[in-house]
N, CA, C and O atoms as CSV, one atom per row, in Angstrom:
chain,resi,resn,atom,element,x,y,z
A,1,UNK,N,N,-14.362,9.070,-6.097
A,1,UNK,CA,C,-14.560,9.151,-4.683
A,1,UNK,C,C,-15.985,9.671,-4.449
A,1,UNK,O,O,-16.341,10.779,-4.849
A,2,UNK,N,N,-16.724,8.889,-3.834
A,2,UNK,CA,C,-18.089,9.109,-3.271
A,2,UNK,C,C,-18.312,9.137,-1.494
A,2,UNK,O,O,-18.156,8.027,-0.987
A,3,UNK,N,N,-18.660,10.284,-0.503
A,3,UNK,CA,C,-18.575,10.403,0.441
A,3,UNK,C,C,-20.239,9.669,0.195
A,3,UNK,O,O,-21.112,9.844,-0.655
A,4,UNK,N,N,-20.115,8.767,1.448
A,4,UNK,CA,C,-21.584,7.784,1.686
A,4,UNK,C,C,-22.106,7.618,2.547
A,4,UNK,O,O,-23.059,6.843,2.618
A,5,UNK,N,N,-21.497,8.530,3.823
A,5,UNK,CA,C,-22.576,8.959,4.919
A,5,UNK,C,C,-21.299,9.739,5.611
A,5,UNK,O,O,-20.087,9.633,5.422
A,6,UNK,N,N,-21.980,10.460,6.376
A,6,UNK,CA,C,-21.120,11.691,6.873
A,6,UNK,C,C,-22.382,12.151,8.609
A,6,UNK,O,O,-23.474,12.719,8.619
A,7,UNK,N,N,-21.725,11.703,9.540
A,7,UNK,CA,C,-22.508,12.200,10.851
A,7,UNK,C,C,-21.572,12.721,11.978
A,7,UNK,O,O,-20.342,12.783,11.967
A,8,UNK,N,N,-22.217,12.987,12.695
A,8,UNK,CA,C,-21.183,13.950,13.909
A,8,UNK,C,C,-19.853,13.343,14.112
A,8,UNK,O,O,-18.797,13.971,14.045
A,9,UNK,N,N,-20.004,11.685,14.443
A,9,UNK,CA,C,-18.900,10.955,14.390
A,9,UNK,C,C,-17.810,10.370,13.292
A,9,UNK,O,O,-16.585,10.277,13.377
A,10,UNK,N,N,-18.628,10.047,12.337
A,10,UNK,CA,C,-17.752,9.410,11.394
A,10,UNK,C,C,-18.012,9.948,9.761
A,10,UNK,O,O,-18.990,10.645,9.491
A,11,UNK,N,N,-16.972,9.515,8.682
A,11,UNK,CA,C,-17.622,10.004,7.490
A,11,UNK,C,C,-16.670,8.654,6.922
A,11,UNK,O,O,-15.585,8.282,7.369
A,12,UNK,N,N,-17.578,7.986,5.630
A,12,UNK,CA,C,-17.361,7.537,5.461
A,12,UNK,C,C,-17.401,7.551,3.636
A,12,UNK,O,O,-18.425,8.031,3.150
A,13,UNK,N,N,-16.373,7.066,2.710
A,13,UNK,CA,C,-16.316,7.955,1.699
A,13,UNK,C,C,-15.741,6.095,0.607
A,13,UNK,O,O,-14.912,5.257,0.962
A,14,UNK,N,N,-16.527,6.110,-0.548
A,14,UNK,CA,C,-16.261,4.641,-0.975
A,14,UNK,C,C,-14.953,5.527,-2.533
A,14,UNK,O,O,-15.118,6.419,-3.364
A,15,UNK,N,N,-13.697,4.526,-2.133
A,15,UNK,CA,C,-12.608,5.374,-3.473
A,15,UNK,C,C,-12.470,3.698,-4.538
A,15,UNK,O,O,-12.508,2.484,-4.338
A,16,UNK,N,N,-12.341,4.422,-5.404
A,16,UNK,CA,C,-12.932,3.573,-6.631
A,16,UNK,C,C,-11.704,3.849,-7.703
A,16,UNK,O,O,-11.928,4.822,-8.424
A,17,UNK,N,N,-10.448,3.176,-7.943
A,17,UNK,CA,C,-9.307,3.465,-8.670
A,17,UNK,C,C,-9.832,2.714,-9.924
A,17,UNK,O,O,-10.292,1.611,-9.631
A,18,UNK,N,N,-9.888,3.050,-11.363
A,18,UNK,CA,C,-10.308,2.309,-12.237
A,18,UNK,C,C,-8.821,1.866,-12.710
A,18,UNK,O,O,-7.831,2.577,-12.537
A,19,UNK,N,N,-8.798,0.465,-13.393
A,19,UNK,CA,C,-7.347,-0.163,-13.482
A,19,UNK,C,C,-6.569,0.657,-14.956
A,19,UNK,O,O,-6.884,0.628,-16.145
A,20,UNK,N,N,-5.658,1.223,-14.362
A,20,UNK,CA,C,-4.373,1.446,-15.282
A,20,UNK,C,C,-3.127,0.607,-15.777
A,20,UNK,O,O,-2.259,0.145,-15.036
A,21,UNK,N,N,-3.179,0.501,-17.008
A,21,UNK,CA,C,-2.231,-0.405,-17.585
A,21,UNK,C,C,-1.935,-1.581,-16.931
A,21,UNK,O,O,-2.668,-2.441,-17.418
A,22,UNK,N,N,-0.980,-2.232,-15.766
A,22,UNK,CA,C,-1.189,-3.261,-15.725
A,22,UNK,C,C,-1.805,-3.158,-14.573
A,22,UNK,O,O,-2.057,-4.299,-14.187
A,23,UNK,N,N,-2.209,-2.300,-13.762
A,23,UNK,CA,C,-2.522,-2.291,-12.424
A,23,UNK,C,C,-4.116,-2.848,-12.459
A,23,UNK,O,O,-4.933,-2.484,-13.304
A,24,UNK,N,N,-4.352,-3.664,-11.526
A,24,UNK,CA,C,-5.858,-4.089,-11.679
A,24,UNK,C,C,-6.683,-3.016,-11.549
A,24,UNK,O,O,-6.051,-2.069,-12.017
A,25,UNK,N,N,-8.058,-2.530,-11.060
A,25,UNK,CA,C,-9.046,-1.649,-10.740
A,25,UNK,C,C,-8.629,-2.105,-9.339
A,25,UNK,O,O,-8.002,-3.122,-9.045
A,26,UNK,N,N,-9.149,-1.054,-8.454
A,26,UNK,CA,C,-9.298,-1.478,-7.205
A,26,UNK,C,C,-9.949,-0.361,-6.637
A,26,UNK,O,O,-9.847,0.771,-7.109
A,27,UNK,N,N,-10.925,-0.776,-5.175
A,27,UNK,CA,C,-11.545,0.477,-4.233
A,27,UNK,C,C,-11.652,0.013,-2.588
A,27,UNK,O,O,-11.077,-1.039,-2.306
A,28,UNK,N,N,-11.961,0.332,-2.106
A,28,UNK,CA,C,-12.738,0.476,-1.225
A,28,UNK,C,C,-13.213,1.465,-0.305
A,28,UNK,O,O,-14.088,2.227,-0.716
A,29,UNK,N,N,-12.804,1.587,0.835
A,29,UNK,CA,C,-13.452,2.608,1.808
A,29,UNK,C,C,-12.866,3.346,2.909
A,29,UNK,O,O,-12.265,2.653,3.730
A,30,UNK,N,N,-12.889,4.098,3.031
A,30,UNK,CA,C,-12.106,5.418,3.876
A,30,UNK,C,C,-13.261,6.071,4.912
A,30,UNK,O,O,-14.227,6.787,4.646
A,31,UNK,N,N,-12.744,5.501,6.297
A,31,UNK,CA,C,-13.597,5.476,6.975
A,31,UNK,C,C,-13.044,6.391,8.139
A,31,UNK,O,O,-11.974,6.101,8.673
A,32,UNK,N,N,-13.717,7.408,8.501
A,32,UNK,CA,C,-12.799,8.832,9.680
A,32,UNK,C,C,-13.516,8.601,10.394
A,32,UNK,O,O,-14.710,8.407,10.167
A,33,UNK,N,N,-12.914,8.560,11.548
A,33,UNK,CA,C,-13.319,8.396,13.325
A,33,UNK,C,C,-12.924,9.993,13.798
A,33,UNK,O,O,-11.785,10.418,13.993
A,34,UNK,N,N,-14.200,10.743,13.923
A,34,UNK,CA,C,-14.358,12.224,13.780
A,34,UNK,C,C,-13.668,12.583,15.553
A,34,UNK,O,O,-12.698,13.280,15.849
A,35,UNK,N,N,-14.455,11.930,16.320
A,35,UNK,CA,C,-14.098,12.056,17.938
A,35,UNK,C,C,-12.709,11.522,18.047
A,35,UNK,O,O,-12.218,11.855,19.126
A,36,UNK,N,N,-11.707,10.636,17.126
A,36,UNK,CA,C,-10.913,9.873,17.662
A,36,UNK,C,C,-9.810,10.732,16.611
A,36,UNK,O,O,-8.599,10.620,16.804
A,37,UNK,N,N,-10.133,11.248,15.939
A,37,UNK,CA,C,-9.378,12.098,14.891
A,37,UNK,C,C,-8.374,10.714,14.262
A,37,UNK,O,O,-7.151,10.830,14.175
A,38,UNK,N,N,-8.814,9.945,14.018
A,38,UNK,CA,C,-7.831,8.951,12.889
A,38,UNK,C,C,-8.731,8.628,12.076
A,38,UNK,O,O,-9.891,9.038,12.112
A,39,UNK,N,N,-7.939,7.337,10.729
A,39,UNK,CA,C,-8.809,7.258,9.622
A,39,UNK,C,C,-8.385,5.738,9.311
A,39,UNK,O,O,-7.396,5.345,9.930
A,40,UNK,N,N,-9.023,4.804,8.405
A,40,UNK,CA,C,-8.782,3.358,8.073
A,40,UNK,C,C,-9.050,4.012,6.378
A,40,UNK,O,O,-9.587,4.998,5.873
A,41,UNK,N,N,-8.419,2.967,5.989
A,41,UNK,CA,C,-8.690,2.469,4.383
A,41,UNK,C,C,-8.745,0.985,4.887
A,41,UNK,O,O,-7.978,0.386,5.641
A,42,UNK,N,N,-10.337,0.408,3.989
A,42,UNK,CA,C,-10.266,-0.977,4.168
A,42,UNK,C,C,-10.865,-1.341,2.712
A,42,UNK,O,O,-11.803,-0.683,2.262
A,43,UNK,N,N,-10.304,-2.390,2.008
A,43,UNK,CA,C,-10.213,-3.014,0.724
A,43,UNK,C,C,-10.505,-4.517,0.515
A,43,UNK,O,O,-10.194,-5.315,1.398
A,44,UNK,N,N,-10.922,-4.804,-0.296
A,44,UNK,CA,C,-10.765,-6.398,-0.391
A,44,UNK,C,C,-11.406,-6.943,0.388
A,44,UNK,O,O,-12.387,-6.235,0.619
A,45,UNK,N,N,-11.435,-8.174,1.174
A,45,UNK,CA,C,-12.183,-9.029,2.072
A,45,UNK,C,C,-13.105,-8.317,3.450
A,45,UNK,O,O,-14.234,-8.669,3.793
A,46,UNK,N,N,-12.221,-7.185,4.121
A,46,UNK,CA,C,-13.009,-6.345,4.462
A,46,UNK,C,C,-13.851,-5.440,4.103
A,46,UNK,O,O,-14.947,-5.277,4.637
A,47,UNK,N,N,-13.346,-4.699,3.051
A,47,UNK,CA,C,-14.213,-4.157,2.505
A,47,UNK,C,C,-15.836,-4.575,2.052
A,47,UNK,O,O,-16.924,-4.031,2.242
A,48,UNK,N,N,-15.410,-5.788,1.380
A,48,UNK,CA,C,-17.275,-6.524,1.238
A,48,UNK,C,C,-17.813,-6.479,2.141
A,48,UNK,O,O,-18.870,-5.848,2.151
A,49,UNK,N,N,-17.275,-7.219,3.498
A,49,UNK,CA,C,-17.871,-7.526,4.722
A,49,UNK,C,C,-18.763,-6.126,5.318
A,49,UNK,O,O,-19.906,-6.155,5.773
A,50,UNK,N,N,-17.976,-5.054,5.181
A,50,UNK,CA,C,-18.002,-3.863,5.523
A,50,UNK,C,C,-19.566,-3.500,4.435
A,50,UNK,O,O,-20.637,-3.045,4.837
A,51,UNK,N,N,-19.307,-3.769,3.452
A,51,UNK,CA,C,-20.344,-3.746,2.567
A,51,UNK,C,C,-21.905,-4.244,2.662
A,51,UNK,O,O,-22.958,-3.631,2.486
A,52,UNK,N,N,-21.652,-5.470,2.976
A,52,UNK,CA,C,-22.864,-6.206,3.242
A,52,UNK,C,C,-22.776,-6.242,4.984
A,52,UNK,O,O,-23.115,-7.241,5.618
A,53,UNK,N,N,-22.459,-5.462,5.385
A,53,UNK,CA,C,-22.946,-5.028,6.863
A,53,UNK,C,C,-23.741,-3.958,6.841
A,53,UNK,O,O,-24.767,-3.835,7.509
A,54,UNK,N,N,-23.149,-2.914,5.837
A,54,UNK,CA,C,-24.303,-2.049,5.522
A,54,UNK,C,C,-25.342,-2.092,4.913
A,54,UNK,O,O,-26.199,-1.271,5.238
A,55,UNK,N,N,-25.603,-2.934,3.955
A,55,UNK,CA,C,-26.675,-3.208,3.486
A,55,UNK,C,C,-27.775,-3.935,4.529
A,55,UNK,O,O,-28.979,-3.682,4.565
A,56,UNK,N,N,-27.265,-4.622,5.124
A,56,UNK,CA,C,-27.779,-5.728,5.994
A,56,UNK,C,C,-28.947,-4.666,6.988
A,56,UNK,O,O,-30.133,-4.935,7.182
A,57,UNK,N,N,-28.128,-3.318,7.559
A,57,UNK,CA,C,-28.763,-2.406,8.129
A,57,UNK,C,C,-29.519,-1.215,7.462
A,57,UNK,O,O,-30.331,-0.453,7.987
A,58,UNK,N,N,-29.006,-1.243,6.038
A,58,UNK,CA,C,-30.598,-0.627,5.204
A,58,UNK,C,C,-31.653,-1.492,4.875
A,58,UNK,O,O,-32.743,-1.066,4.494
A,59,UNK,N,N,-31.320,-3.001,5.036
A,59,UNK,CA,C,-32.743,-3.636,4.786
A,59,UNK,C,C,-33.795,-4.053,5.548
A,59,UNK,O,O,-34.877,-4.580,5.290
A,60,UNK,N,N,-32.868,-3.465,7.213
A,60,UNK,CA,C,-33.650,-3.830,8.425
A,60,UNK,C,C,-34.707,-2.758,8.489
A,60,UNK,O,O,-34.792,-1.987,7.533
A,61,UNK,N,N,-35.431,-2.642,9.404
A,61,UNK,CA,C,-36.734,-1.931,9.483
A,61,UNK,C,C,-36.266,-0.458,10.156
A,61,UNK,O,O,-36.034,-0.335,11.359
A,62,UNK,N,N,-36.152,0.805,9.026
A,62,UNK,CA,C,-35.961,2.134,9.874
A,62,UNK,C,C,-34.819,1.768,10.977
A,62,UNK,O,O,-34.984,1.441,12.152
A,63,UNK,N,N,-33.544,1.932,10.197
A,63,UNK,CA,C,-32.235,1.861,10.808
A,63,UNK,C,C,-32.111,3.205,11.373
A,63,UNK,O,O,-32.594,4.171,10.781
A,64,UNK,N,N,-31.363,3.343,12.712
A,64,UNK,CA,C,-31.412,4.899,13.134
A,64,UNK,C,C,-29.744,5.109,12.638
A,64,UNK,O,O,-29.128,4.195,12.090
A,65,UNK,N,N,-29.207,6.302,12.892
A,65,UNK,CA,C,-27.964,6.771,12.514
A,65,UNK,C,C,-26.933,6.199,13.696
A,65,UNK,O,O,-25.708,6.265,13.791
A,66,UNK,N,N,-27.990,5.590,14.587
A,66,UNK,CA,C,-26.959,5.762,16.083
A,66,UNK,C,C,-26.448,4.145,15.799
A,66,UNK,O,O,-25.320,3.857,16.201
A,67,UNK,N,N,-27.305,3.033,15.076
A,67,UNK,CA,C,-26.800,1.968,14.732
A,67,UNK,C,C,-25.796,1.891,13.755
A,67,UNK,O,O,-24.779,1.224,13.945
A,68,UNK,N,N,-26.059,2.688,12.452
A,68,UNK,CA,C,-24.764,3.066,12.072
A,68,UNK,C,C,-23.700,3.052,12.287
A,68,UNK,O,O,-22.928,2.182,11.885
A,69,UNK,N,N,-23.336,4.223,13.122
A,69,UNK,CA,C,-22.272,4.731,13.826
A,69,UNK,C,C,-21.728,3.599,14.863
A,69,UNK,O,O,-20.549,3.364,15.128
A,70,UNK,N,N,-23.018,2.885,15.440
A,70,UNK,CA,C,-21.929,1.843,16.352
A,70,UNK,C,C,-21.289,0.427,15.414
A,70,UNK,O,O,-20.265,-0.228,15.609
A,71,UNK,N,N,-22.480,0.273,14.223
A,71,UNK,CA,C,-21.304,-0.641,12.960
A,71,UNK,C,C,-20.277,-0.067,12.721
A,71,UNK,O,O,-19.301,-0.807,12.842
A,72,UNK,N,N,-20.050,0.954,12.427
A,72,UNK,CA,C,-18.875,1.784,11.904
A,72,UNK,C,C,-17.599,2.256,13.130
A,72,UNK,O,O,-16.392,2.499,13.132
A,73,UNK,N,N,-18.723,2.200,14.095
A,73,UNK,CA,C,-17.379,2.056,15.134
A,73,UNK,C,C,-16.566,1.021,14.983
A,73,UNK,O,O,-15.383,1.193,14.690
A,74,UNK,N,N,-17.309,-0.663,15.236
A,74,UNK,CA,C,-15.987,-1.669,14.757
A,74,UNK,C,C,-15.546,-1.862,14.223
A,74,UNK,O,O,-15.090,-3.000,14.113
A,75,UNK,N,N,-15.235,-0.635,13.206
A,75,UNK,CA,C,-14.497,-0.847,12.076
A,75,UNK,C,C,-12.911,0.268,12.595
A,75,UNK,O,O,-11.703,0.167,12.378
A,76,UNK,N,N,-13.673,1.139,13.253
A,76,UNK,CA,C,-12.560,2.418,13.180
A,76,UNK,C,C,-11.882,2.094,14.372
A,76,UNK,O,O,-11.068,2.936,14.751
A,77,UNK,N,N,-12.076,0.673,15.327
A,77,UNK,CA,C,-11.445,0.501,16.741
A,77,UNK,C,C,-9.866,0.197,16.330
A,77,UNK,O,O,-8.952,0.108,17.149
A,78,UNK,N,N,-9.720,0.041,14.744
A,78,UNK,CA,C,-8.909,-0.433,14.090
A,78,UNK,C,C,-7.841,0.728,13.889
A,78,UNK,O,O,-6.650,0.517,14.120
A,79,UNK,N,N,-8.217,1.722,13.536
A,79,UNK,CA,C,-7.268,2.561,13.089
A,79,UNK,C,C,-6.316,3.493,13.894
A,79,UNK,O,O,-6.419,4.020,15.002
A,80,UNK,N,N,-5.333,3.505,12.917
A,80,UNK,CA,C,-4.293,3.915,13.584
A,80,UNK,C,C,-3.427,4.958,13.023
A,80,UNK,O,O,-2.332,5.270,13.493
A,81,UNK,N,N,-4.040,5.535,11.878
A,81,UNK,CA,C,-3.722,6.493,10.906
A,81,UNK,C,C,-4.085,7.982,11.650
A,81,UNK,O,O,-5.274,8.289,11.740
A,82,UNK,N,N,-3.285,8.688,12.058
A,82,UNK,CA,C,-4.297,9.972,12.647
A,82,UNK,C,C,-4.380,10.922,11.534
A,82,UNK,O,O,-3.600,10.926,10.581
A,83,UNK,N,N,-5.654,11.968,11.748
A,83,UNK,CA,C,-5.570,12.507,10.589
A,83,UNK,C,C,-4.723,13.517,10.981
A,83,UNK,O,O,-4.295,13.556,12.134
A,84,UNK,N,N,-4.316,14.667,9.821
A,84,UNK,CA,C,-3.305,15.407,9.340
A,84,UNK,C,C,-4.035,16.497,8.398
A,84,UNK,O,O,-4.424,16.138,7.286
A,85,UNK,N,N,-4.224,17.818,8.833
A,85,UNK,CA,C,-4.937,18.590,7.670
A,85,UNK,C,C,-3.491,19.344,6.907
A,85,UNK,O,O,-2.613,19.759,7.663
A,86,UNK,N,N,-3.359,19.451,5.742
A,86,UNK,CA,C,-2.667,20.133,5.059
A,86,UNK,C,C,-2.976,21.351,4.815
A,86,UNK,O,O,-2.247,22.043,4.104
């Protein structure tokens, strides 16, 4: 587990299961909507997308945090997990 950006609003953290016995490898991304207090796990087909959306906005010219956060918003309009502190 690698947390991969973390701002007032959101934190976003990439989980990386390496494959056990017959279970394949698998990861993706755990994404907290800080103001909305819920959370997504997104994997697989989203997950890339999610991937090369971010990249797409580190290769643009001096990305601010506030563009970020509004990519990462359409991701978290999704969730429906609220969080839960133990």
């Amino acid at each position: 587990m690698e947390m991969l950006y973390n701002s007032d609003s959101f934190t976003v953290v990439q989980v990386d299961r390496p494959a056990d016995g017959d279970a394949p490898a698998r990861g993706g991304y755990e994404i907290v909507d800080k103001h909305a207090r819920k959370g997504i796990f997104i994997e697989g087909v989203v997950a890339e997308g999610f991937k090369a959306g971010v990249q797409a906005l580190m290769d643009s010219e001096d990305p601010s945090a506030d563009e970020f956060d509004d990519f990462i918003e359409g991701y978290t309009e999704l969730a429906q997990q609220p969080l839960v502190l133990h």
